[in-house]
C-alpha positions as CSV (number, residue, x, y, z in Angstrom):
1,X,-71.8,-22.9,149.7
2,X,-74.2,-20.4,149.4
3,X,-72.9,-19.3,145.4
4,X,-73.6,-22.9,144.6
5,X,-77.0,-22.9,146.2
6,X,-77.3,-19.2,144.4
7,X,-76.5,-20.8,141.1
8,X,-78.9,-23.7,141.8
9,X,-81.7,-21.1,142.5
10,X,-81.4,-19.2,138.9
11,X,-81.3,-22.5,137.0
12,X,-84.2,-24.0,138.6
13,X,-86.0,-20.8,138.2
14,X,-85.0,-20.3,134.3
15,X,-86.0,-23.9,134.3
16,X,-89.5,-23.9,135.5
17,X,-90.4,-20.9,133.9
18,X,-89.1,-22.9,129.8
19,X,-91.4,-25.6,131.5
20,X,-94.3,-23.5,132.3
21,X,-94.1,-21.6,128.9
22,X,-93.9,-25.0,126.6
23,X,-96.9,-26.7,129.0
24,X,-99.2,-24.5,129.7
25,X,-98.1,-21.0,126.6
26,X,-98.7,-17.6,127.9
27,X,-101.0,-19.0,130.7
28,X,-97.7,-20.7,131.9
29,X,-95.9,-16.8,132.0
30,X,-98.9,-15.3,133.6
31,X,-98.8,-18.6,136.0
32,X,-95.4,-17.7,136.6
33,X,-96.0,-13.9,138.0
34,X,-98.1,-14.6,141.1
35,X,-95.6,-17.6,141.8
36,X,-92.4,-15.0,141.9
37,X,-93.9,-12.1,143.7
38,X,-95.0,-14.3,146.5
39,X,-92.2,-16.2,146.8
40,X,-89.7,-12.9,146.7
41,X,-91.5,-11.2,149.3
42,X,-90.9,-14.2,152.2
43,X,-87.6,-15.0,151.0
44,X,-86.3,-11.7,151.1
45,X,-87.1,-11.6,154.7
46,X,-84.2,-13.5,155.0
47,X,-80.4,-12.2,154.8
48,X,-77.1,-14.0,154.1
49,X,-73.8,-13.6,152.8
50,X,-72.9,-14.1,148.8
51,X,-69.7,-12.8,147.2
52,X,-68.8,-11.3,150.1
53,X,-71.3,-9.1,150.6
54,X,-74.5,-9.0,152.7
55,X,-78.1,-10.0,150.6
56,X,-81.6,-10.8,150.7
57,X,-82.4,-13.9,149.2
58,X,-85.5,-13.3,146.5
59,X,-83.5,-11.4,144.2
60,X,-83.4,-14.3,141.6
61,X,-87.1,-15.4,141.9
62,X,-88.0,-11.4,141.6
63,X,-85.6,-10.5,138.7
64,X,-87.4,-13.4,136.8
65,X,-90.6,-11.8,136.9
66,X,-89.4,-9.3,134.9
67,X,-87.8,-11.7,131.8
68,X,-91.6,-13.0,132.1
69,X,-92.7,-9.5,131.2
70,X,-90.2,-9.4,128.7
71,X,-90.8,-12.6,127.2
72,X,-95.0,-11.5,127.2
73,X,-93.8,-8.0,125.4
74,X,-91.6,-9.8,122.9
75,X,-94.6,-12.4,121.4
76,X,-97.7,-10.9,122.8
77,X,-97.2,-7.1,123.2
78,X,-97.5,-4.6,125.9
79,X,-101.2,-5.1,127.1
80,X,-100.7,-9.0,127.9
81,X,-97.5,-7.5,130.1
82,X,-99.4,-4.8,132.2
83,X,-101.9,-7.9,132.6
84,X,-99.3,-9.9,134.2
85,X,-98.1,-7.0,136.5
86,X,-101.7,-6.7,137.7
87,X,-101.6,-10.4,138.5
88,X,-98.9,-9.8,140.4
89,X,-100.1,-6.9,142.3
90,X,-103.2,-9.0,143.6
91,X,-101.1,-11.9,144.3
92,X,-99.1,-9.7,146.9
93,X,-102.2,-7.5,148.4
94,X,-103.9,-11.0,148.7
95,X,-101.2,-13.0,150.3
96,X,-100.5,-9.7,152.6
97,X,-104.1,-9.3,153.4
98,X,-104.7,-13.2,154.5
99,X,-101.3,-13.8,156.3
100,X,-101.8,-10.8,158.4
101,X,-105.3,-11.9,159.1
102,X,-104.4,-15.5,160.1
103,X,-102.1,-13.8,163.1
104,X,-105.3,-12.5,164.9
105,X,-106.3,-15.9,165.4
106,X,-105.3,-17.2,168.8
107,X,-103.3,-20.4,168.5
108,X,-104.5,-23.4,170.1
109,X,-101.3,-24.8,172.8
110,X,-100.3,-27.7,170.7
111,X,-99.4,-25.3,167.9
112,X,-95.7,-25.1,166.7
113,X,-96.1,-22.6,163.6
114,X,-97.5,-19.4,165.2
115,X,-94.0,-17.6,166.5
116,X,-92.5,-18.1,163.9
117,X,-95.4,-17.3,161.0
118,X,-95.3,-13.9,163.1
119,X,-91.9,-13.5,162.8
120,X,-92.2,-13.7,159.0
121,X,-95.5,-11.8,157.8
122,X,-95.9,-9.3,160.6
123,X,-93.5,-7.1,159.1
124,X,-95.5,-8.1,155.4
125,X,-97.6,-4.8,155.5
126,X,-94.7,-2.6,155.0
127,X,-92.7,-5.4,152.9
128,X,-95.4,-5.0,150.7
129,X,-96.0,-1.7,150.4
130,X,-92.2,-1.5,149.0
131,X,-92.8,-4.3,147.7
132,X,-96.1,-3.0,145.7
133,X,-94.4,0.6,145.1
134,X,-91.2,-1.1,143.4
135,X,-92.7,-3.7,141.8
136,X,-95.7,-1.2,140.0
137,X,-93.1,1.7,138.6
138,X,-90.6,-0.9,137.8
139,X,-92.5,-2.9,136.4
140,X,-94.3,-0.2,134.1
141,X,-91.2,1.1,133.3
142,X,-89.6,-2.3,131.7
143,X,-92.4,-2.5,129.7
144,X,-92.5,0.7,128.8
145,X,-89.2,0.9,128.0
146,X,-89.4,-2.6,126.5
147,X,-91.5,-1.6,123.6
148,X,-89.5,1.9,123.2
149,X,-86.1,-0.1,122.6
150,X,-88.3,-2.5,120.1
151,X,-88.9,0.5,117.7
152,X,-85.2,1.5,117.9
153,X,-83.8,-1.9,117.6
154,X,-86.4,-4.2,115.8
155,X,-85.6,-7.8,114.6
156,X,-85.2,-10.8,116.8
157,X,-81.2,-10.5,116.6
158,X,-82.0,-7.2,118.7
159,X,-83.4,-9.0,121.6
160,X,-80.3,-8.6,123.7
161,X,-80.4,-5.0,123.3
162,X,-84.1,-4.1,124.5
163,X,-84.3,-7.3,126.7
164,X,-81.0,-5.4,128.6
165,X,-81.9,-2.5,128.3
166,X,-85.0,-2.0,129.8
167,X,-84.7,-4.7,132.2
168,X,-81.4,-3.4,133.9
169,X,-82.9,0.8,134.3
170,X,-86.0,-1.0,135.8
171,X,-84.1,-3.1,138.3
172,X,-81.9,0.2,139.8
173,X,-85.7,1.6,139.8
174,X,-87.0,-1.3,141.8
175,X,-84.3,-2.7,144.0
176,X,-83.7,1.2,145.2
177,X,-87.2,1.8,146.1
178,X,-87.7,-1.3,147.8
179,X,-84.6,-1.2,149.9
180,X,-85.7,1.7,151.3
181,X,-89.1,1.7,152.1
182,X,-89.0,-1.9,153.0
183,X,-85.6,-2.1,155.5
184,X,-85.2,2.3,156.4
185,X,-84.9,2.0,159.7
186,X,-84.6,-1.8,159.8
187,X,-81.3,-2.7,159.5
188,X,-78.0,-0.1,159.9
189,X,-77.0,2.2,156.7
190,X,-73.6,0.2,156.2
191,X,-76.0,-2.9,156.1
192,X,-78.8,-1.3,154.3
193,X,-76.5,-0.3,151.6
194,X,-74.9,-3.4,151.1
195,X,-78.0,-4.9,150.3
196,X,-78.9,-2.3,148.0
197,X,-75.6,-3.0,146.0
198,X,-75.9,-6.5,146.4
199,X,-79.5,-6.9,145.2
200,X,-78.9,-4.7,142.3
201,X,-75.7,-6.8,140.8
202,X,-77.6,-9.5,141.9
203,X,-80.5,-9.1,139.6
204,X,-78.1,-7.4,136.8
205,X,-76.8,-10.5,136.8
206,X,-79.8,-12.3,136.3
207,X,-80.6,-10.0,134.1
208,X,-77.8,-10.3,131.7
209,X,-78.4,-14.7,132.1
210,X,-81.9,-14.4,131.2
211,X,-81.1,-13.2,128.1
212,X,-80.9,-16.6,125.4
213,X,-84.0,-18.3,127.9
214,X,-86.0,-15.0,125.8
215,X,-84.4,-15.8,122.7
216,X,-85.4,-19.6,123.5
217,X,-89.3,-18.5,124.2
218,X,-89.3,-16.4,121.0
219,X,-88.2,-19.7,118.9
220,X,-90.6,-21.5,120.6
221,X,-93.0,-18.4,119.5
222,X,-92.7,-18.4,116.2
223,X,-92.5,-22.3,115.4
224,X,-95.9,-22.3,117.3
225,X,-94.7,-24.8,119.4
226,X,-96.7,-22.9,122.4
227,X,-100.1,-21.3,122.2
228,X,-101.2,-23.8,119.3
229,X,-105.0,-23.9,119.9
């Protein structure tokens, strides 16, 4: 059951990211950014079982951040990239910052919400920082690494290569220093390293299906069927 809600998940999210793209053009990616990061960082507070193995859920709404960062490389170049990273970045601080703030306020005795609000972001602060930590050099690396495997292999039929490339190097980057700022200490070592091995196959994965929903965003690119004004 849950590899058929998994597989649900990556659709819907490769979905609504073609939508966002062809509505709204590169506003619709850097929409996109603040949307994932968020989104990641509560669901990975919770765990289940996929494949056999023991995993956070947000891997598939995080690893599309990065084919946004691709997709912004690919037709807009590295500064519109690092723009959507520091999007990102202030989505999380904010959404850390406001959640934590709304615990110190003393709940009235009809509400329902409070327990379980704490239960999620009051361990947000350090989700965050690993969060914030993996997502900054990760991040910075795929784009770096982005435009370094565009010199090498230039050309649109190339895609694959860079889009791979740099996408799969940054995701061992992040989901390693995540895992362990995040959950040391948290969960036990056999537990903490299945979810390391699970969230990095998880988002390789994603990574490899992300790859013709870039080649689709480029089409759309150069037709000028987005961005038009």
């Amino acid at each position: 059951m849950n590899e058929l809600l998994w597989t649900a998940m990556l659709i819907i999210n490769f979905s609504a990211i073609l939508f966002s793209y062809r509505i709204w053009g590169k506003a619709g990616l850097y929409l996109w950014v603040p949307i994932a990061v968020i989104i990641a960082n509560i669901q990975v507070t919770k765990t289940v079982e996929l494949f056999g193995l023991t995993a956070t859920l947000g891997n598939i709404v995080y690893a599309t951040s990065f084919l946004v960062t691709d997709i912004l490389s690919e037709n807009y170049g590295r500064k519109d990239a690092a723009r959507a990273v520091g999007m990102g970045f202030f989505s999380l601080i904010v959404l850390t910052v406001l959640m934590n703030l709304a615990l110190f306020f003393i709940p009235d005795s009809s509400d329902f919400a409070h327990s379980s609000l704490s239960t999620i972001f009051s361990i947000m602060p350090r989700i965050a920082i690993g969060s914030l930590a993996a997502y900054g050099i990760s991040q910075l690396h795929d784009i770096w690494a982005y435009d370094f495997w565009g010199k090498k292999f230039s050309g649109v039929k190339f895609i694959w290569i860079r889009n791979n490339l740099s996408t799969m190097v940054s995701q061992l980057l992040d989901t390693a220093i995540f895992t362990l700022i995040a959950f040391w200490g948290v969960f036990e070592t056999s537990v903490l390293i299945d979810i390391m091995i699970t969230t990095y196959l998880l988002k390789w994965v994603v990574a490899i299906l992300d790859t013709p929903f870039i080649y689709i965003a480029r089409g759309w690119h150069d037709r000028r069927v987005v961005d038009r004004d």
